[in-house]
N, C-alpha and C positions, 0 to 999 in steps of 0.2 A: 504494500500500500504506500503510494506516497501522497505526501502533503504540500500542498500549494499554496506558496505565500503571496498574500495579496499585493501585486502592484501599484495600486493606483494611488496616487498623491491626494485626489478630492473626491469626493463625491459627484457620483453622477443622477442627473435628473430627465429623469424619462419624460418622454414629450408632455403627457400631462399635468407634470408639475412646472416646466419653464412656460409653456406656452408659444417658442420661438418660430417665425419661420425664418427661410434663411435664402440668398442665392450665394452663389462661388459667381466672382468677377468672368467673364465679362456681364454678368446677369442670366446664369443659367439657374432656375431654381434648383432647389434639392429640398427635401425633406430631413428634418433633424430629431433623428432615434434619439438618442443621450446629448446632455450637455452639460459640460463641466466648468471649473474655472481653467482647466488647464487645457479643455480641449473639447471637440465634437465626432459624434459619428453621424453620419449625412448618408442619406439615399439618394440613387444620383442617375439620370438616365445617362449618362454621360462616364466612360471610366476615370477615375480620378490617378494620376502615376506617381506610385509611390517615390517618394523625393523631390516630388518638385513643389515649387513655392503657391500658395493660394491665398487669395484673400475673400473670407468670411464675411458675407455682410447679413446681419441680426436684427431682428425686427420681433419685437413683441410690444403686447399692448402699453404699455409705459416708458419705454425704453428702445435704443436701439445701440447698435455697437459695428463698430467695421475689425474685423479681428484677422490679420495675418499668420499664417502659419506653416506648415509644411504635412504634405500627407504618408502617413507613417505606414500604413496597408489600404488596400481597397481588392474587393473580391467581388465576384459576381454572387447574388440576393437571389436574382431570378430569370428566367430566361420565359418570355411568350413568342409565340409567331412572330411577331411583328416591332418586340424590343428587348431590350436588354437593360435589366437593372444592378448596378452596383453599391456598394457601401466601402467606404473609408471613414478611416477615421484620419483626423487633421488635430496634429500639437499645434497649439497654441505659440507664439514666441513672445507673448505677454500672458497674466493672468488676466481673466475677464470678469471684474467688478462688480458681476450682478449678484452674486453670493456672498452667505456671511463667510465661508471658510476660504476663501481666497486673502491670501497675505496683504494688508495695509489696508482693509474695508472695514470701515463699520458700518454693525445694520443699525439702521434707521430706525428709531425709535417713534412711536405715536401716531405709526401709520402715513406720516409723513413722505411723499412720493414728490420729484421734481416731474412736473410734466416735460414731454419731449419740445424743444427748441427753447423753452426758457432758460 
């Protein structure tokens, strides 16, 4: 039997708890399975190649983030007739502020929300 030590740096949140969507520059959407502080996995009709540079843009109801990164794996999800779907996952080359467990954030106390462009 062996035992497997858990990797990951932050917690991830399943689409239902961030509420993100997302595209990859030039504006190709993708869908976003998990989302962390340090990183995303993204559904993508599009393969995404491992090593090269991307840039995340985020969009949730409050909030929005432009987030660079590099894509660390990406595999085929699904195969139909007529497409092909993939999933990578993309590090981060910064933390992304929208959580309490990311380094140098405090959460916001009193419900206190800055709206987007103020």
């Amino acid at each position: 039997m062996s035992i497997t030590q858990e990797r990951r740096r932050t917690r991830r949140r399943r689409a239902g708890e961030h509420g993100a969507t997302a595209r990859i520059r030039p504006g190709h959407q993708v869908q976003v399975i998990d989302l962390s502080s340090g990183g995303a996995l993204v559904e993508a009709d599009r393969r995404l190649l491992p090593g090269s540079a991307v840039e995340l843009q985020l969009q949730a109801q409050d909030r929005q983030a432009t987030m660079r990164g590099s894509v660390v794996r990406c595999f085929v999800v699904r195969v139909r007739p007529a497409s092909i779907s993939y999933r990578g996952a993309i590090a981060f080359d910064r933390q992304l502020a929208w959580f309490g467990d990311a380094p140098g954030y405090d959460v916001p106390f009193g419900g206190e929300v800055t709206p987007l462009g103020i």
